[in-house]
TIVO-139291 format. One record per residue: residue number from 1; residue in three letters; chain; x, y, z of N, C-alpha, C in turn. Coordinates in pm, 1 decimal. Example, Ala and Ser with C-alpha at 12.3 -4.5 7.8 and 13.67 -1.06 7.14 Angstrom:
1, ALA, A, 1319.0, -569.0, 780.0, 1230.0, -450.0, 780.0, 1320.0, -330.0, 780.0 .
2, SER, A, 1285.0, -225.0, 708.0, 1367.0, -106.0, 714.0, 1290.0, 3.0, 787.0 .
This chain:
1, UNK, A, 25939.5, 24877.3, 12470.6, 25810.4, 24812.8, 12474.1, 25820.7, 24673.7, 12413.3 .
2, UNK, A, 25741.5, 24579.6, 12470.5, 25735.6, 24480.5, 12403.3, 25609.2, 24430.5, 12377.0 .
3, UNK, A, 25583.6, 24313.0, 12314.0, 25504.6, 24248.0, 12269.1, 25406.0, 24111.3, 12361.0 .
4, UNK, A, 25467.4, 24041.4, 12413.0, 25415.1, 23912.4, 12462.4, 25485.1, 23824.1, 12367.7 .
5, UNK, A, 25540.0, 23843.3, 12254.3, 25571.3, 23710.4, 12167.6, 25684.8, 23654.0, 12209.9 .
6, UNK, A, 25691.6, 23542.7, 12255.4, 25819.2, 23524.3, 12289.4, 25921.5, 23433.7, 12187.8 .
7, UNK, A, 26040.6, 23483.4, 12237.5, 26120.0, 23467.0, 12020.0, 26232.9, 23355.1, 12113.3 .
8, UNK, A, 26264.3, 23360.3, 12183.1, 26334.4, 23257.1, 12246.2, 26290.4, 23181.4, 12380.8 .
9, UNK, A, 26398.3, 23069.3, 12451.9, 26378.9, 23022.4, 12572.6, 26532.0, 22991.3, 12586.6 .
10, UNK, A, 26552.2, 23068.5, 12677.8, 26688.2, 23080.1, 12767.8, 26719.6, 22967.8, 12859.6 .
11, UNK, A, 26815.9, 22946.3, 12959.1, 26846.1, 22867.1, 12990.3, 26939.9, 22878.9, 13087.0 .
12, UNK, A, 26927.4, 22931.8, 13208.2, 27015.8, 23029.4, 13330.4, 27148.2, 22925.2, 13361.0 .
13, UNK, A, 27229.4, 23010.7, 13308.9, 27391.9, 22893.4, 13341.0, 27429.3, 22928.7, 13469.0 .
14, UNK, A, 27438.4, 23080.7, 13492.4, 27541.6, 23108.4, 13589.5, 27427.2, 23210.5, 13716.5 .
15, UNK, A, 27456.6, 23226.6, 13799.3, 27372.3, 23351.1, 13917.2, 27520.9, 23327.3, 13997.0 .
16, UNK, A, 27533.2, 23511.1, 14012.1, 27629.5, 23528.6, 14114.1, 27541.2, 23669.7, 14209.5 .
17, UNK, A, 27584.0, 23609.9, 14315.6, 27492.8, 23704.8, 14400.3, 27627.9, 23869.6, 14464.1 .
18, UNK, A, 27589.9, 23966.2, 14389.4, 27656.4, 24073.9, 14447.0, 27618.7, 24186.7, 14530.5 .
19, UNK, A, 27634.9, 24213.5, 14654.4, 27614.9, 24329.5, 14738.5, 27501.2, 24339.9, 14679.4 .
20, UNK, A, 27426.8, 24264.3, 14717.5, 27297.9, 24296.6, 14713.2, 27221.7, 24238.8, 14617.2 .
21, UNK, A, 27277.8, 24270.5, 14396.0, 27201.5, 24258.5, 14359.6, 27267.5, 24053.2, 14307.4 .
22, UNK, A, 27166.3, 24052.5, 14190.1, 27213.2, 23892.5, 14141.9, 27200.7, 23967.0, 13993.5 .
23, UNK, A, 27294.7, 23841.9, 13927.6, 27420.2, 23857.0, 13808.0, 27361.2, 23744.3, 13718.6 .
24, UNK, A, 27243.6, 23717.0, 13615.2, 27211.4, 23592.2, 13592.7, 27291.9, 23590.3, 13425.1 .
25, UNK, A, 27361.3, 23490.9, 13396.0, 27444.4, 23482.5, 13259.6, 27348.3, 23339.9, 13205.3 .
26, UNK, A, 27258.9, 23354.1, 13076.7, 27177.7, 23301.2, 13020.0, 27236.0, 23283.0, 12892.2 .
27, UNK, A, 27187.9, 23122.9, 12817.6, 27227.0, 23057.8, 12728.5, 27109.7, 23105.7, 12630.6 .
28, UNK, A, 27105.7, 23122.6, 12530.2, 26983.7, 23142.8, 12412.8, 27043.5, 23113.4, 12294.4 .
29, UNK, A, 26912.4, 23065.6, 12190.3, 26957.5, 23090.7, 12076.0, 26932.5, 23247.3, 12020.6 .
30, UNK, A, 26944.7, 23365.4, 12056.5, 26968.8, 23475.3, 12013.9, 27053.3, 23520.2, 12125.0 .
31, UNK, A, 27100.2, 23506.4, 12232.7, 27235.9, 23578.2, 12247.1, 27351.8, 23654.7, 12208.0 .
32, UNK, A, 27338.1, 23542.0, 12055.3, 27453.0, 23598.0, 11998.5, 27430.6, 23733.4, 11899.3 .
33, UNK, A, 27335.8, 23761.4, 11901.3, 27231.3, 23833.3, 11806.4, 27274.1, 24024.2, 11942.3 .
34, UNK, A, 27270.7, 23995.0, 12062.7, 27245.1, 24091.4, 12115.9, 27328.5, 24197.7, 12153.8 .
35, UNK, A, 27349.5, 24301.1, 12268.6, 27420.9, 24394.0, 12202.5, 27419.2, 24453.0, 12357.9 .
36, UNK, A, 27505.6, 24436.6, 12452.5, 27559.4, 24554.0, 12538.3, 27448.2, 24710.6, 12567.8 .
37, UNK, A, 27385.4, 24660.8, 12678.5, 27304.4, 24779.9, 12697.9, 27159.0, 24782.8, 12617.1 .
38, UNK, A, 27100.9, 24662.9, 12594.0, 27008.0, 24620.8, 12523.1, 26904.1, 24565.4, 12643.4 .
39, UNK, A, 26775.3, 24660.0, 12647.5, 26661.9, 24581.4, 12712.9, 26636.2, 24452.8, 12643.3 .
40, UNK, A, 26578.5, 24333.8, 12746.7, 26577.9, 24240.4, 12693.0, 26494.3, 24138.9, 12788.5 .
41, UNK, A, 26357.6, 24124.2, 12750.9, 26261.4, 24078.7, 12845.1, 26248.0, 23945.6, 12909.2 .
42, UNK, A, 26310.2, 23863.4, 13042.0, 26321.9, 23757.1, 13059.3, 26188.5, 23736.8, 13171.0 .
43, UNK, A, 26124.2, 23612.8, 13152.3, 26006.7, 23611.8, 13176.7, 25929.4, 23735.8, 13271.0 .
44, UNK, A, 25924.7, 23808.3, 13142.6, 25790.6, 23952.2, 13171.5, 25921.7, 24076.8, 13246.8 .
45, UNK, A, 26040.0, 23983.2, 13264.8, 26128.5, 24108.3, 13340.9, 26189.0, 24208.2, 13241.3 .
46, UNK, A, 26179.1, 24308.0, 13203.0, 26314.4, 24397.3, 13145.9, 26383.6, 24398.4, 13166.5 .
47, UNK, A, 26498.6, 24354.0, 13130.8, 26649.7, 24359.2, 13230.7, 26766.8, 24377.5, 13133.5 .
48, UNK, A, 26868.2, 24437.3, 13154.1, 26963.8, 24525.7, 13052.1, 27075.7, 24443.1, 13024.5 .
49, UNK, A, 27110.3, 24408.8, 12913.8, 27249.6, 24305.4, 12899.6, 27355.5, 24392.7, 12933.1 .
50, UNK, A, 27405.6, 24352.8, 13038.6, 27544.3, 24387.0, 13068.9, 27691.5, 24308.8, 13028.0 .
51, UNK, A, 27675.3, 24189.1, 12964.1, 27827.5, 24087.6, 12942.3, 27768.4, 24014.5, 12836.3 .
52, UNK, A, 27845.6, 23954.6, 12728.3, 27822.3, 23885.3, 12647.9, 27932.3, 23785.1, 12600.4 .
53, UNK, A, 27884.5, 23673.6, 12566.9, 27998.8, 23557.2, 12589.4, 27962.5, 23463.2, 12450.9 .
54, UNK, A, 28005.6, 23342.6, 12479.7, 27989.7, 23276.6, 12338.2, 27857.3, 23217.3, 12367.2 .
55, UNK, A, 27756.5, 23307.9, 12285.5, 27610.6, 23231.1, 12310.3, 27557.4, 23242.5, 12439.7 .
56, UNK, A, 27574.3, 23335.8, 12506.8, 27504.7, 23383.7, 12657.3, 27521.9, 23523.5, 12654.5 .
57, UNK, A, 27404.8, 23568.6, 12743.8, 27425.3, 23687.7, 12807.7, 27394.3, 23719.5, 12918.8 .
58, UNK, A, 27421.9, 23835.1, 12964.2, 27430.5, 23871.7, 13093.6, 27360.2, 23984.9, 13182.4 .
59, UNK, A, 27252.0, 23948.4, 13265.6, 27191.3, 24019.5, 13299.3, 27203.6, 24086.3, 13482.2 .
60, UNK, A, 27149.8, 24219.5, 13526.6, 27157.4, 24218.7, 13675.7, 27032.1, 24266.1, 13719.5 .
61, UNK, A, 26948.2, 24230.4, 13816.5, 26854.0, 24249.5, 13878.8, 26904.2, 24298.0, 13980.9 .
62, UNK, A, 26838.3, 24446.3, 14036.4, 26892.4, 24497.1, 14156.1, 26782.7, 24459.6, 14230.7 .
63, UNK, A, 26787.8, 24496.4, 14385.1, 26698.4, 24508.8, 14500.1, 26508.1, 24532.7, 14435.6 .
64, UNK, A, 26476.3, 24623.3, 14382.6, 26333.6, 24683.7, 14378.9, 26319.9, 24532.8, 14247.4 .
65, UNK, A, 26412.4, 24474.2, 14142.5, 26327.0, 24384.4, 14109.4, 26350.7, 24274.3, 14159.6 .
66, UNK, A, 26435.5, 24205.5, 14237.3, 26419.4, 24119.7, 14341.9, 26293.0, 24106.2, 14436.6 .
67, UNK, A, 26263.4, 24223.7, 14459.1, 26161.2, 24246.4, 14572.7, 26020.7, 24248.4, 14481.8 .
68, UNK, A, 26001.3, 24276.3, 14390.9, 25860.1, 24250.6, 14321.7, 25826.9, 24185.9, 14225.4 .
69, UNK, A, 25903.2, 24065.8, 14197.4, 25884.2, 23970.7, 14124.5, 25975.0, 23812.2, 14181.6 .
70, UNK, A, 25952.3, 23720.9, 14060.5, 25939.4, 23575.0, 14148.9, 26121.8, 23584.0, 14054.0 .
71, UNK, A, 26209.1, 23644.6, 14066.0, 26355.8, 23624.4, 14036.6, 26463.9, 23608.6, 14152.6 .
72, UNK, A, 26375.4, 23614.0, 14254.4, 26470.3, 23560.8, 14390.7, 26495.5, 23393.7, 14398.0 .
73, UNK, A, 26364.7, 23321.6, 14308.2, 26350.5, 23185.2, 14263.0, 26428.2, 23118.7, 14158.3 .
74, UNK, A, 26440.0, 23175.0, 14089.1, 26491.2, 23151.4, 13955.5, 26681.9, 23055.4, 14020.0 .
75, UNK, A, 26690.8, 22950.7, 13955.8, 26796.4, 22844.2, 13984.0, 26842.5, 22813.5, 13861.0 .
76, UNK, A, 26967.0, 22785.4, 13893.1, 27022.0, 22765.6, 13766.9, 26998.5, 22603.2, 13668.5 .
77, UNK, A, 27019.4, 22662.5, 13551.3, 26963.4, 22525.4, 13472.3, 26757.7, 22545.9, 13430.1 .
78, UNK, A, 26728.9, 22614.9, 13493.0, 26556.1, 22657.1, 13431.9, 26610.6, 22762.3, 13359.4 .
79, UNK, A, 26434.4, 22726.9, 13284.3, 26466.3, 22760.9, 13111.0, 26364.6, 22945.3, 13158.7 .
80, UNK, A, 26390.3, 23033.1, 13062.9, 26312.3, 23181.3, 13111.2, 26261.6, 23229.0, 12959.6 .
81, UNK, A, 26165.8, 23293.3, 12929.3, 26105.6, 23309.4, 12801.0, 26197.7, 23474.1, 12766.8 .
82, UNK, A, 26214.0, 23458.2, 12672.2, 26294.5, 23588.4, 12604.4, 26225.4, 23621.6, 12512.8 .
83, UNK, A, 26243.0, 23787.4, 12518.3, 26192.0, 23829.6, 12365.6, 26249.1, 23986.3, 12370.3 .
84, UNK, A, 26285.9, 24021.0, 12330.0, 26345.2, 24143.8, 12248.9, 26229.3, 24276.1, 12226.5 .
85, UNK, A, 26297.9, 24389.1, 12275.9, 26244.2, 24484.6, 12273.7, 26188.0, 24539.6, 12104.5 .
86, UNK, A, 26039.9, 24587.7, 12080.3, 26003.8, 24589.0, 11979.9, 26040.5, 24686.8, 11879.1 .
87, UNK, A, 26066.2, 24674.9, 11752.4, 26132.1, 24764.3, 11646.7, 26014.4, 24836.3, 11634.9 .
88, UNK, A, 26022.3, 24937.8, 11561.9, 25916.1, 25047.2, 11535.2, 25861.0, 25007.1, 11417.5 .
89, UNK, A, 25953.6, 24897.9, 11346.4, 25898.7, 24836.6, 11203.9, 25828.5, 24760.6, 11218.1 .
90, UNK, A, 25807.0, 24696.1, 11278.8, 25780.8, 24537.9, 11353.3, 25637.2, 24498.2, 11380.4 .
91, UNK, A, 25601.2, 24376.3, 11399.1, 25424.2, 24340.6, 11339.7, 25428.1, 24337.3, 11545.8 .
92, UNK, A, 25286.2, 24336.0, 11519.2, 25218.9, 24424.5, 11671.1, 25139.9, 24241.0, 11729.7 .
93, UNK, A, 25205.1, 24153.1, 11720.5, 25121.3, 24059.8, 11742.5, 25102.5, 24037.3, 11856.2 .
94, UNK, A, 25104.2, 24071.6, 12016.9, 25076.7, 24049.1, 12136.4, 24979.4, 24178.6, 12213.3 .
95, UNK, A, 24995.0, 24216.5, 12287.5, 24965.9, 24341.7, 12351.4, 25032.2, 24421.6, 12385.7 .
96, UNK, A, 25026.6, 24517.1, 12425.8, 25138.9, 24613.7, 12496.6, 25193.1, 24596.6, 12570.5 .
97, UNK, A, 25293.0, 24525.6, 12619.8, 25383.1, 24494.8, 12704.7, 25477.5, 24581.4, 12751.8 .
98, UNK, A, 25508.7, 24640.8, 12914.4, 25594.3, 24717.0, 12881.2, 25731.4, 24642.0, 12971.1 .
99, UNK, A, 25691.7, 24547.3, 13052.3, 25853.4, 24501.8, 13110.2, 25868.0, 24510.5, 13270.9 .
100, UNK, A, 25741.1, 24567.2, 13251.7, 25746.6, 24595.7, 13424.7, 25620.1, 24515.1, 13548.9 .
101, UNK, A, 25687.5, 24470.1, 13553.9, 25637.0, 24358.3, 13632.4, 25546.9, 24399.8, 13786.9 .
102, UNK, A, 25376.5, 24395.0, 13772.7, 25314.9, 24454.5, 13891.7, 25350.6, 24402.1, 14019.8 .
103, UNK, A, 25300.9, 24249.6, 13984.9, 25311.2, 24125.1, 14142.4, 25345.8, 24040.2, 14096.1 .
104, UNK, A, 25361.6, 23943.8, 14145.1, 25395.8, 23780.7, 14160.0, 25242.0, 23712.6, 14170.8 .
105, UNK, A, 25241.9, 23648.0, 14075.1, 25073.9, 23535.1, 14079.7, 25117.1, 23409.7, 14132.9 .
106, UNK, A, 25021.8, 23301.9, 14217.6, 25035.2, 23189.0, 14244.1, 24992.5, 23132.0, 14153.3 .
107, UNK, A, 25020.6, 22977.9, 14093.6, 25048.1, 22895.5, 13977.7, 24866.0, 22794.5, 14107.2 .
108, UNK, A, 24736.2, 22754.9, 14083.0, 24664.6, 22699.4, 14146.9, 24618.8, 22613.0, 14088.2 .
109, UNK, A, 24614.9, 22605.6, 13934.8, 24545.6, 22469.2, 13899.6, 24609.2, 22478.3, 13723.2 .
110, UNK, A, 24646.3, 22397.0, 13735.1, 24732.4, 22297.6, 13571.3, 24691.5, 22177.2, 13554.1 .
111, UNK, A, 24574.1, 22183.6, 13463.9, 24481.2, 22097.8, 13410.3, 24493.9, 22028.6, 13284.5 .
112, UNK, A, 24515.2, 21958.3, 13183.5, 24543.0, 21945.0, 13078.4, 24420.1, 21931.6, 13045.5 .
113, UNK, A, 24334.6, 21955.6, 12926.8, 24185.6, 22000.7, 12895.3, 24190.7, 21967.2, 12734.7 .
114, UNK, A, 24171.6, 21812.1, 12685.2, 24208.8, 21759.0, 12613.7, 24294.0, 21845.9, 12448.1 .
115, UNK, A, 24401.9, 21890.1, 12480.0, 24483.0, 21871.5, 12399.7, 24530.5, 22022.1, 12438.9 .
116, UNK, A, 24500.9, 22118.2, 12507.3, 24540.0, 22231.3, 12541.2, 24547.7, 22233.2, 12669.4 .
117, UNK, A, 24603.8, 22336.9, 12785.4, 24649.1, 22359.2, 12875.5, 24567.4, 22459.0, 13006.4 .
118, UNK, A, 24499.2, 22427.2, 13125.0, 24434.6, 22565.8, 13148.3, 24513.6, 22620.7, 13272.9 .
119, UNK, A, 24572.3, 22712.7, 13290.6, 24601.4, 22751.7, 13423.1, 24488.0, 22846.5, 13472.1 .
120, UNK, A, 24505.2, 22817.4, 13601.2, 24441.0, 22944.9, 13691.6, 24558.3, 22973.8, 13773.4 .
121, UNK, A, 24580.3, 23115.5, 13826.0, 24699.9, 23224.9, 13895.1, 24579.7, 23264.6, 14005.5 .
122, UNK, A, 24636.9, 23295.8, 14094.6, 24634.1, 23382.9, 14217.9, 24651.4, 23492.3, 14248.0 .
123, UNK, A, 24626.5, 23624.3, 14256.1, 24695.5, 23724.1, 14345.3, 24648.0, 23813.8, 14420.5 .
124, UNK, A, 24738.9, 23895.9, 14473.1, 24655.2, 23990.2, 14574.8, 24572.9, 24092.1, 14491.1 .
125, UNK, A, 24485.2, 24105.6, 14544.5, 24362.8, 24203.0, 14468.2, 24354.8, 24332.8, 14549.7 .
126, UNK, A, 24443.7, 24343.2, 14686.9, 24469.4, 24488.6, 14746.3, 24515.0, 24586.2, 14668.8 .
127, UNK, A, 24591.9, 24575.4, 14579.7, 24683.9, 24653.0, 14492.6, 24588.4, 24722.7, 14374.1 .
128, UNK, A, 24477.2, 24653.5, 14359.6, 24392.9, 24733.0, 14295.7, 24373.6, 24702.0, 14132.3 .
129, UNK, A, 24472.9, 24602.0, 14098.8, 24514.6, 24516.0, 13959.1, 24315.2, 24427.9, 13929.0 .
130, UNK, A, 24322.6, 24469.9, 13807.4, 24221.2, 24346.5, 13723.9, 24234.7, 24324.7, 13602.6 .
131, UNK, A, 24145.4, 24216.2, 13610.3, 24173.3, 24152.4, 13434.3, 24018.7, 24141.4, 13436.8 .
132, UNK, A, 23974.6, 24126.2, 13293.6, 23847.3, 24116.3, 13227.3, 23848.5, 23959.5, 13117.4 .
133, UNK, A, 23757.6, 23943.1, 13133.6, 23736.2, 23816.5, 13063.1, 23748.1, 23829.1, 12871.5 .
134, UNK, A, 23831.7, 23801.2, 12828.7, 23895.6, 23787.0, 12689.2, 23986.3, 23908.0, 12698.4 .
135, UNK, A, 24015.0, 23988.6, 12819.1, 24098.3, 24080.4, 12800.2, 24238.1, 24010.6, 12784.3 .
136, UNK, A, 24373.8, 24128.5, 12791.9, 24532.9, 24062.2, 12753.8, 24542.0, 24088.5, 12926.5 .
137, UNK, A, 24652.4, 23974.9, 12912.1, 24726.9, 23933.7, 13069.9, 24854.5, 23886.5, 13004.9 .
138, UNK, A, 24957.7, 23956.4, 13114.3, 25113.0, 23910.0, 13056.2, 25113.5, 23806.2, 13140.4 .
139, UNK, A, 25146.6, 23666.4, 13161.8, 25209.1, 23603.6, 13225.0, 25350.7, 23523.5, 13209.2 .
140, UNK, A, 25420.4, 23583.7, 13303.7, 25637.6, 23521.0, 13246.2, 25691.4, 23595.0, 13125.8 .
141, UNK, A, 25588.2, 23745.0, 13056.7, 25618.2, 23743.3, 12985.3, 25571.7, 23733.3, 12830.2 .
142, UNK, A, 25442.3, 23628.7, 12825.8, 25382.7, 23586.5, 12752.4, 25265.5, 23636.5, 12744.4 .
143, UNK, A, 25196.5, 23726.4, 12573.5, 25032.6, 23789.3, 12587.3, 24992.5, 23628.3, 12604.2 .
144, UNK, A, 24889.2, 23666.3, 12717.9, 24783.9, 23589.5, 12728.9, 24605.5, 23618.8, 12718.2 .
145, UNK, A, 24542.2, 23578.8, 12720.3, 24393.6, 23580.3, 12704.2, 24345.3, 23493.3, 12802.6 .
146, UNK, A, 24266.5, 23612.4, 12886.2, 24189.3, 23579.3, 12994.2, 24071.2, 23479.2, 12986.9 .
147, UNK, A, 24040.1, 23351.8, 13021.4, 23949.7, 23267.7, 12976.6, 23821.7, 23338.0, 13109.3 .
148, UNK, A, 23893.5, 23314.0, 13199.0, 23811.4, 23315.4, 13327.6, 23867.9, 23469.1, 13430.2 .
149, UNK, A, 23785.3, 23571.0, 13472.4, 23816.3, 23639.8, 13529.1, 23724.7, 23668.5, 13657.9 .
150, UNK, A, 23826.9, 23625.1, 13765.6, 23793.5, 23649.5, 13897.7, 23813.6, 23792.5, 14013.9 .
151, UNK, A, 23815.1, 23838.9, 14131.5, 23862.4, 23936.5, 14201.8, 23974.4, 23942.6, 14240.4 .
152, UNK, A, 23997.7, 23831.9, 14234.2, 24173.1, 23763.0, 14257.8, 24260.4, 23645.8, 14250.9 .
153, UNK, A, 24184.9, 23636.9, 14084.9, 24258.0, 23514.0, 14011.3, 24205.9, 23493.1, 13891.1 .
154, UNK, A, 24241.9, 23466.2, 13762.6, 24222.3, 23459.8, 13644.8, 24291.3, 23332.4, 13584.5 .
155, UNK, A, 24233.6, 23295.4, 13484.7, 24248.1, 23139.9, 13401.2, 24297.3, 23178.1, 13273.2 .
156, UNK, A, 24380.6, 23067.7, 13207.4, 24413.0, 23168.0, 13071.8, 24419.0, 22997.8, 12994.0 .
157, UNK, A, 24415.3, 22957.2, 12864.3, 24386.5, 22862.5, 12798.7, 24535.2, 22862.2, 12695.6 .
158, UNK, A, 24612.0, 22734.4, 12716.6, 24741.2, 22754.2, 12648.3, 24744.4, 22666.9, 12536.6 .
159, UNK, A, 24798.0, 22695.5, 12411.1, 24777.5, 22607.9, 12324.3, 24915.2, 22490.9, 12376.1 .
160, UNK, A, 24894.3, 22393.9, 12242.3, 25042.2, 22305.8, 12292.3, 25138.4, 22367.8, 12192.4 .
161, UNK, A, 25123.8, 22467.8, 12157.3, 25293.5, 22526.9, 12092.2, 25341.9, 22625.2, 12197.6 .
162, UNK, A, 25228.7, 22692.9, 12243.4, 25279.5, 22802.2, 12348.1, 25339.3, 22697.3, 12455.1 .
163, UNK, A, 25261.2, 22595.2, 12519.4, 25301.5, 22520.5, 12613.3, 25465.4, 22454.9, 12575.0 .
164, UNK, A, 25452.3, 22394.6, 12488.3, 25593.1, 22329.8, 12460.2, 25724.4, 22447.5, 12408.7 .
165, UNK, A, 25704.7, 22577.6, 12384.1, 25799.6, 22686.5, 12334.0, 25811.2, 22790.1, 12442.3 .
166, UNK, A, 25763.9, 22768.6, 12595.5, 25770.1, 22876.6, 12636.6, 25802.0, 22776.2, 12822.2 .
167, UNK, A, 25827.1, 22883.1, 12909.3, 25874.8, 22825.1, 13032.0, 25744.3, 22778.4, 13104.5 .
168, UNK, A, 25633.0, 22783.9, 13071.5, 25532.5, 22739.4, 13106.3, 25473.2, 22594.3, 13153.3 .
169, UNK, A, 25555.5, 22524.9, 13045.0, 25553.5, 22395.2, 13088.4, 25596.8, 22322.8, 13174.9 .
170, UNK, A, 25681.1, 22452.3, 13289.6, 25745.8, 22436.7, 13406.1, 25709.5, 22505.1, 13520.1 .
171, UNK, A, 25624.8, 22537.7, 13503.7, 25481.8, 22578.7, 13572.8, 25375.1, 22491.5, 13590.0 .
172, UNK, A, 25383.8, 22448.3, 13769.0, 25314.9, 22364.9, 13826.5, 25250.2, 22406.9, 13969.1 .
173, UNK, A, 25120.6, 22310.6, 13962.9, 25070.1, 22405.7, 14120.4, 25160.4, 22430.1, 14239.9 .
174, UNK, A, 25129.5, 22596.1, 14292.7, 25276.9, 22625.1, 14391.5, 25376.5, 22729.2, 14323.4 .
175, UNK, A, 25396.7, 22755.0, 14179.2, 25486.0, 22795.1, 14086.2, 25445.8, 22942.0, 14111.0 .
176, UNK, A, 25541.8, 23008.8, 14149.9, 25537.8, 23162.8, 14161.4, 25537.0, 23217.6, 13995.7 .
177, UNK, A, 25461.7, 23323.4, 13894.5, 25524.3, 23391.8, 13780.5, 25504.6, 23539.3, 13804.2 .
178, UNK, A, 25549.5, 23590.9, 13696.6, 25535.9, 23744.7, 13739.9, 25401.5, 23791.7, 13655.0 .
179, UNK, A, 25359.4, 23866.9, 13688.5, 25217.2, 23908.7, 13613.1, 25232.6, 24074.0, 13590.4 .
180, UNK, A, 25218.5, 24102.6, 13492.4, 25190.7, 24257.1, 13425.6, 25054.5, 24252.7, 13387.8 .
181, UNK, A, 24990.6, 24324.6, 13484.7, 24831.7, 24364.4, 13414.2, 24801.8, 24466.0, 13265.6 .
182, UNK, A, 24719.5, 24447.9, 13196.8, 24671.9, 24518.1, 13130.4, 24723.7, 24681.0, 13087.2 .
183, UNK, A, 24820.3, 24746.1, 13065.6, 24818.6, 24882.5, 13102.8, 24687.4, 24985.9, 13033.9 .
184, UNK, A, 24650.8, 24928.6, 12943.4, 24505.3, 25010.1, 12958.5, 24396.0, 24957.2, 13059.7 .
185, UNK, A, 24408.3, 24856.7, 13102.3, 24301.2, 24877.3, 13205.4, 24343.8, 24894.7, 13316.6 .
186, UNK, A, 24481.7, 24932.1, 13343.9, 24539.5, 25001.9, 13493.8, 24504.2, 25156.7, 13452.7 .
187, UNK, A, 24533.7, 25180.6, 13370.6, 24462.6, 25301.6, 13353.3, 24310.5, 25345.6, 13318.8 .
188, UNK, A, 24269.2, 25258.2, 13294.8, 24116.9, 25272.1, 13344.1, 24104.8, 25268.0, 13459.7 .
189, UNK, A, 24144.0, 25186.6, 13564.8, 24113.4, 25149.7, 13676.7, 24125.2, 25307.0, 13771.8 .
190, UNK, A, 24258.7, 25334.4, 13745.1, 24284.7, 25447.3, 13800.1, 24216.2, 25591.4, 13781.0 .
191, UNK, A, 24156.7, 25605.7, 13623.4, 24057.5, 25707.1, 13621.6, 23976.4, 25676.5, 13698.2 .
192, UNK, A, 23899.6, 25600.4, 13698.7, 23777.2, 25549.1, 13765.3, 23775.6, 25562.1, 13922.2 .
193, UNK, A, 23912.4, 25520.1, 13951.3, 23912.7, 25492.7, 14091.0, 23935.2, 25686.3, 14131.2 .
194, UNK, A, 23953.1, 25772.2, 14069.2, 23905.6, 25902.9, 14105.1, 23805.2, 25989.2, 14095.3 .
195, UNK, A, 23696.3, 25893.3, 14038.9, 23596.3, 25949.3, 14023.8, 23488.8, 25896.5, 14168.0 .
């Protein structure tokens, strides 16, 4: 499980594409910190270190997360938000995050709103996903807070530390991210939706 806090920003050196899946070897300042077989959340993805090098590590995305998130995009040299799976000791400062990525949101409006940041996202609303207004929204990875909540698109208000410490600032209209809804209100949704 994770948090939303994000404790690093990575920096994709290498992608090798194998039978199928892709091989991404990432620069961080905690790399060196990590450990072979370690979940390890790169923007909103869970993905398992498989190789470790001097100050990188090494991740593989198979087929099912290729196919439901924006990591078919991802080029080398962009930066990806990291953060580490949560200790049981550990302060609770984001939301419940669990790593698993619902859809892909469209990036529609990046406003600068004197001295903070506003995005509005896109997505399909077939799938049955919502957000509530001051509710949590993962976006790349990152707890966010819903400013504006639509049927199929939501606004979120970024400070300038989140903006300047996180891959966000590389997020521009057009910009695919991955979005994890709420898991208590997917599970609301879903009681509800059997009643």
């Amino acid at each position: 499980m994770f948090t939303g806090i994000i404790e690093s920003l990575g920096v994709i050196e290498k992608i090798v594409e194998e039978q199928g899946n892709l091989h991404f070897t990432v620069r961080s300042s905690i790399s060196h910190e990590l450990k072979i077989d370690q979940s390890l959340s790169h923007n909103g993805i869970c993905l398992t270190v498989v190789a470790l090098g001097d100050d990188t590590h090494t991740v593989t995305a198979i087929q099912e997360t290729i196919r439901k998130t924006s990591i078919s995009e991802w080029k080398q040299g962009m930066h990806v938000n990291l953060e580490r799976a949560m200790s049981a000791h550990g302060r609770f400062d984001g939301h419940i995050v669990q790593g698993h990525v619902d859809q892909v949101a469209l990036c529609t409006q990046r406003k600068d709103d004197n001295g903070s940041w506003l995005f509005t996202f896109q997505y399909d609303a077939s799938s049955g996903n919502v957000t509530v207004e001051k509710g949590s929204i993962c976006v790349n990875g990152i707890s966010l807070t819903v400013v504006d909540s639509k049927d199929d698109a939501f606004s979120v208000a970024i400070i300038p530390y989140t903006f300047e410490h996180t891959s966000l600032k590389e997020c521009v209209v057009g910009s695919k991210v991955n979005i994890e809804f709420d898991i208590l209100g997917k599970y609301a949704a879903k009681l509800l939706g059997r009643k």
